[in-house]
N, C-alpha and C positions, 0 to 999 in steps of 0.2 A: 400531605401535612408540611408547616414550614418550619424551620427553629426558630428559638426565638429571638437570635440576634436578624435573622435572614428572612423577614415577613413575609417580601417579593418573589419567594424563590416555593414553587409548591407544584405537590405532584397533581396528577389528574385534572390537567387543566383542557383536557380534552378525553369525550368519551372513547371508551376501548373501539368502538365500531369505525369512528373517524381516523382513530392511529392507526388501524389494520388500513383503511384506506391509502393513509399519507406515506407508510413505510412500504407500499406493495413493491413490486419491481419495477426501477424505474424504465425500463422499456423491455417492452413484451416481446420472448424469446419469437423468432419466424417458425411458421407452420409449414410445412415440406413446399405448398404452393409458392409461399409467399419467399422461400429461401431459392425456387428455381426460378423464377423471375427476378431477386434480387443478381445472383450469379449470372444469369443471362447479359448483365449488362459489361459482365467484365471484360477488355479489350484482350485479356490474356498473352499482356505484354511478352516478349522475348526477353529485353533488357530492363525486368521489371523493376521500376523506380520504387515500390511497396517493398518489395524486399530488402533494397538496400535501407531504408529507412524502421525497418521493425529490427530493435536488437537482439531477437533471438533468432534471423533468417529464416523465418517460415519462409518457404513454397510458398506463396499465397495464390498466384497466379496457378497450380498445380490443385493448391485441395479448391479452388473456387471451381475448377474443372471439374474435378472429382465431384463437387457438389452436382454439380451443372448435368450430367451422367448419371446422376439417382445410385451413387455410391460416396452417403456422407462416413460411414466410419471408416471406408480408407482415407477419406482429408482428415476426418481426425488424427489418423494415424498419420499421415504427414505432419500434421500439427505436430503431434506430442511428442517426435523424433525430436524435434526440437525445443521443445517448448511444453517438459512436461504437464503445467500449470496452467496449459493453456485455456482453459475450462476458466480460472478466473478471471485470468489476462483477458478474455474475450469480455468481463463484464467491467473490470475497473480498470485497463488500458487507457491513456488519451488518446486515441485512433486519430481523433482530430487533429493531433502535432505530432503523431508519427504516419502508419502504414496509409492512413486515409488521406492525409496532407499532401502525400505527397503520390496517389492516383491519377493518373491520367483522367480520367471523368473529372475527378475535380479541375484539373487546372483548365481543360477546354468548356467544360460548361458548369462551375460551381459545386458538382452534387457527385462527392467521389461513390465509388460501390461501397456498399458498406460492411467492411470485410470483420467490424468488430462483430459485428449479429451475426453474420456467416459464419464466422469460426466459432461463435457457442451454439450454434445450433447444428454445426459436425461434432462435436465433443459431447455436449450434450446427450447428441443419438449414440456414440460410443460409449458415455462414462454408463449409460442406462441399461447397457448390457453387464449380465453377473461375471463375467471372465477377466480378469485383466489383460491387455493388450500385449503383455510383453513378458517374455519368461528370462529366467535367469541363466548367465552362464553355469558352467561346472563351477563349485564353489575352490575358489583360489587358496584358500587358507589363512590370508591375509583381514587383519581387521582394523577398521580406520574409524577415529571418533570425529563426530561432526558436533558442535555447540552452537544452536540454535536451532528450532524448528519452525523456521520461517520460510519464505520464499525460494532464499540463496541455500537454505540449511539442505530442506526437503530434494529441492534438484538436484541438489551434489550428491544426495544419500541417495534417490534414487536410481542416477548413472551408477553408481559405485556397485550397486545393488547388483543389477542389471548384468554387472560386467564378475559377478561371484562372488565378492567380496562382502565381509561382513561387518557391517553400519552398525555402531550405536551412537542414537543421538540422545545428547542433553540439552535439556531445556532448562531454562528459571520457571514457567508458566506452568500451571496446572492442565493445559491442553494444548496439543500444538496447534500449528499455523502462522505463528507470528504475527505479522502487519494485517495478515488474510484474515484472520480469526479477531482480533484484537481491535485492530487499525482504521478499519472501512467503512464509511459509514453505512448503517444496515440497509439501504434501501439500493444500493450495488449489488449486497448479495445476499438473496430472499433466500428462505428454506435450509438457514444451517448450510449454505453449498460448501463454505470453505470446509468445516468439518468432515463433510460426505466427502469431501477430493481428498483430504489427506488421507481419510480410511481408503479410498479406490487408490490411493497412491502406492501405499504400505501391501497393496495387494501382490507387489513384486517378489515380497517377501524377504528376507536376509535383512530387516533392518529393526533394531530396538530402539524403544523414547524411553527415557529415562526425564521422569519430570521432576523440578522444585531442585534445579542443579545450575548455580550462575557462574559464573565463571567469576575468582578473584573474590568469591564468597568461601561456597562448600566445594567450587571444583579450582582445583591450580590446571596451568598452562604444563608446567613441569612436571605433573603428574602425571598429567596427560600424554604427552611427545614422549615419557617412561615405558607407558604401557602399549601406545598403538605407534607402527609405523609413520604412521598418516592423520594429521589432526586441521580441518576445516573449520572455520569460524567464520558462522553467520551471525553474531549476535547483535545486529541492528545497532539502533541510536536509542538507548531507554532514559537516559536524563533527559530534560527539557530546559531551555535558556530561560534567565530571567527576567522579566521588566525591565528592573533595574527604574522601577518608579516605585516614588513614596509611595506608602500606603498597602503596598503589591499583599503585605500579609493578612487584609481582611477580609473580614467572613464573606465568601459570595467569590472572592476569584481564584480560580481552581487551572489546572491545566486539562487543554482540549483534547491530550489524546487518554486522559483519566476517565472525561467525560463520555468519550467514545466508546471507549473499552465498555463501558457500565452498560451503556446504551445496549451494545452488541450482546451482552450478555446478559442481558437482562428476561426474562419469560411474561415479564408481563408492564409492555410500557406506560400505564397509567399509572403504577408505583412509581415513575421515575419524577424528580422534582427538577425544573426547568423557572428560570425568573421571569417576569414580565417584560422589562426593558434589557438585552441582551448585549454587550460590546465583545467580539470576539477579536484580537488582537493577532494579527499578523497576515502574510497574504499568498501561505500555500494551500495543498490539497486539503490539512487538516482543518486549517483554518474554514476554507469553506463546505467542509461537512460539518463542523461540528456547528456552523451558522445556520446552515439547510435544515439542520437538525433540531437544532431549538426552535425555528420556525414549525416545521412538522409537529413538534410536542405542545404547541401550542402558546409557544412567545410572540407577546404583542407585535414589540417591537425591535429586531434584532438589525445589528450593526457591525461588519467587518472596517478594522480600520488600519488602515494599511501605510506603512511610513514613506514609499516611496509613488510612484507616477502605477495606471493602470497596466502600460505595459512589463512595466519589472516586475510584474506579480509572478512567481512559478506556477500558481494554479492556472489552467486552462482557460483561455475565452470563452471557451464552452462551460467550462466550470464556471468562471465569474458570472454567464449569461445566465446557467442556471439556477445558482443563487438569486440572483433580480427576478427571477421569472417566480421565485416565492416567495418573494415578499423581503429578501436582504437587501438592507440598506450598504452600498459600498463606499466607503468614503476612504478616499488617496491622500496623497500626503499629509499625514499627520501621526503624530507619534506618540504615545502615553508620557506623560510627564509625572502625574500624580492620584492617586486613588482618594477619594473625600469619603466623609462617613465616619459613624460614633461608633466603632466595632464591626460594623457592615459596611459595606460597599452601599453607596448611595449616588454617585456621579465620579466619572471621570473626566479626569483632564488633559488635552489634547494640546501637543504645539503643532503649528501648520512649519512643513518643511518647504525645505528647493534644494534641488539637486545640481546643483552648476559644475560636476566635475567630482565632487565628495557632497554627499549629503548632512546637511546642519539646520538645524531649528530658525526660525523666522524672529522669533521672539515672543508672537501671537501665541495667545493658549485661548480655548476654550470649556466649556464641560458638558459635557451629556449624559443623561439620566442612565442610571446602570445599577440595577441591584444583582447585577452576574455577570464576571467578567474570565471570560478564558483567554488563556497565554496558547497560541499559537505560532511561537516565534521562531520554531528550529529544535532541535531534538540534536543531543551530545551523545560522547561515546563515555559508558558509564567507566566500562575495562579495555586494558590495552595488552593485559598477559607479560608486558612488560615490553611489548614489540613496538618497533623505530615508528615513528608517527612521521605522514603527513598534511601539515593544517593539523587540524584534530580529530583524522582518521589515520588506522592502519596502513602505511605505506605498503604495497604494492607492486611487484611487475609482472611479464605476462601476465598467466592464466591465473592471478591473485598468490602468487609465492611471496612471501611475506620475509623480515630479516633475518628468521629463524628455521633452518633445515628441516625440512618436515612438516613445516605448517602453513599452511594456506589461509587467506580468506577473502569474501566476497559480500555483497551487498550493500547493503547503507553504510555498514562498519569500514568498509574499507575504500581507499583512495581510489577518485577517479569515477565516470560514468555518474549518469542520473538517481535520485531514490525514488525508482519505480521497482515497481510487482516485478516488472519486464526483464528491468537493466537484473535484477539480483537474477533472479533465473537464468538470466544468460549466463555470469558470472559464477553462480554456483557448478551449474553445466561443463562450462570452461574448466574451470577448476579440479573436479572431479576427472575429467580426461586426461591431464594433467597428472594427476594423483596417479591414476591408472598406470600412464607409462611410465611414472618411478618407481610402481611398487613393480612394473613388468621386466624393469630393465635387468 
């Protein structure tokens, strides 16, 4: 059904059989054959260049061994030593501009091993077994609060875990996972996996979610650092930037990571209403799922448009290629100037840029048909708990100690490193060890 300001914009624009098709997994996990012949190919470097290049230092060269020897849940467990999360990491990683880019196979003949399918298909075989991998120390007595149950949130709770101590996390969200549950677009991760890895996560035990708790809402900072020795903050980037173009308030343009979120949680995607003519604004990861995605639902014709040249894009080549490859139009320099339409979005209006140094408008505009427009332009930090900012994240040193005694943070929220699955993982990880030897000392 469409409203009535929003005619263009309607659900079921494809039958339920063909969405089951378009969201399946986008590449099919290896079968034991096919995982021992991929491994076969690895040079099982010494000074392996994959390692320095993956921010959580898996072994890689080590569990691709281990695969290779018909023992994939010991690479998992390599994996996981570092890299709790690694079960998703292995499905929404850019292998392509990290551990894979930078393989020996790739550089001498174009076609690196493909170590992102190798490591979900060791985790995989481990996460499938009922045990958890990892038991707890004697419990410390010490208890540390973690805020956010994302990425950065979950790894720090689960080292802390691990090490006896007792984790409660809060969240704002009615379920955890953060960026994993929330963030992704669904055809990364088929079958609820983020869900099922948190629950195999929690299976270490020693650690509480506390849901519907934001920080700078219903939770203080100073409440917090009262009551726990130890206070870690994952809480992402949950505002989103604006336009900052006319018109930006009419019916039909929504922000792409609202539109995600819905998607991901959604039980039945032919309820979901998607437009016919699609412009998705900006030129990262979300930007191009939430484009991939409206194509998949069934939009005609969907358009990313990007302010600056193809290579400034953060999203992946692989990423850009695979939008194109369904059908997304990508169009570079140009910038939203104004949204047109009598209460609804009807065309947008584009100036064409140059970059000679700082980027500014040409003075050309044009318009393109748009009855749905999402703002994919960069995600803000909502709270700061009142701590030293840099840019506008959490200032940071080391293992994410932040300007106030006791509290830590890591991921999107805080200064420094990429906003990847990966980089927060590491940083939570960090972190939490960290935590450890103060509360040890």
């Amino acid at each position: 059904m469409s409203s009535p300001m929003t005619p263009g914009i309607v659900s079921g624009r494809l039958p339920a059989e063909a969405l089951a098709e378009n969201f399946d997994d986008l590449h099919e996990p290896f079968a034991p054959h096919e995982a021992a012949v991929a491994a076969d190919r690895c040079y099982f470097c010494h000074d392996a260049p994959c390692i320095t290049a993956c921010p959580t230092d898996i072994d890689i060269p080590l569990f691709i061994r281990q695969i290779s020897t018909g023992t994939p849940e010991a690479a998992a467990k390599t994996i996981f030593d570092q890299n709790i999360l690694g079960g998703m990491c292995a499905r929404v990683c850019p292998t392509e501009d990290l551990c894979e880019q930078a393989c020996v196979r790739e550089l001498a003949e174009g076609k690196p091993v493909e170590i992102g399918r190798l490591q979900r298909y060791a985790t995989d075989t481990l996460m499938a077994k009922q045990s958890h991998p990892y038991t707890r120390a004697p419990e410390t007595g010490k208890k540390v609060a973690v805020v956010g149950a994302g990425p950065a949130g979950l790894a720090c709770a689960h080292r802390l875990a691990m090490y006896g101590h007792e984790v409660t996390i809060y969240d704002a969200a009615d379920k955890p996972g953060g960026l994993n549950e929330f963030g992704i677009a669904a055809y990364k991760t088929t079958d609820n996996f983020a869900a099922a890895e948190v629950d195999w996560l929690l299976g270490i035990g020693g650690i509480t979610i506390k849901h519907g708790m934001r920080l700078g809402d219903n939770l203080s900072l100073d409440d917090l650092v009262g009551c726990f020795p130890a206070v870690f903050l994952g809480v992402g980037l949950g505002g989103v930037n604006a336009l900052r173009a006319d018109g930006e308030d009419k019916d039909g343009v929504r922000d792409a990571v609202d539109f995600i979120a819905n998607l991901r949680q959604s039980s039945d995607l032919t309820t979901l209403p998607v437009g016919r003519d699609v412009v998705v604004i900006g030129g990262g990861m979300t930007a191009v799922d939430a484009a991939v995605q409206s194509k998949l639902l069934g939009a005609q014709n969907v358009t990313i448009a990007y302010r600056r040249g193809r290579d400034a894009m953060s999203a992946s080549r692989y990423e850009q290629d695979l939008a194109a490859s369904k059908g997304v139009n990508l169009l570079f320099n140009a910038q939203p100037v104004a949204i047109h339409g009598n209460g609804a979005v009807r065309e947008i209006e584009l100036e064409y840029t140059v970059d000679d140094g700082g980027l500014k408008g040409t003075g050309e505009t044009f318009r393109i048909k748009a009855d749905q427009v999402f703002k994919a332009i960069g995600q803000t930090l909502e709270t700061d708990g009142g701590l030293t900012l840099e840019g506008r994240k959490i200032a940071v040193t080391g293992a994410g100690r932040t300007s106030r005694d006791g509290v830590w943070a890591g991921g999107d929220c805080a200064s420094g490193g990429d906003d990847l699955t990966v980089t927060a993982v590491a940083e939570g990880r960090d972190a939490a060890e960290d935590i450890h030897a103060a509360l040890s000392a």
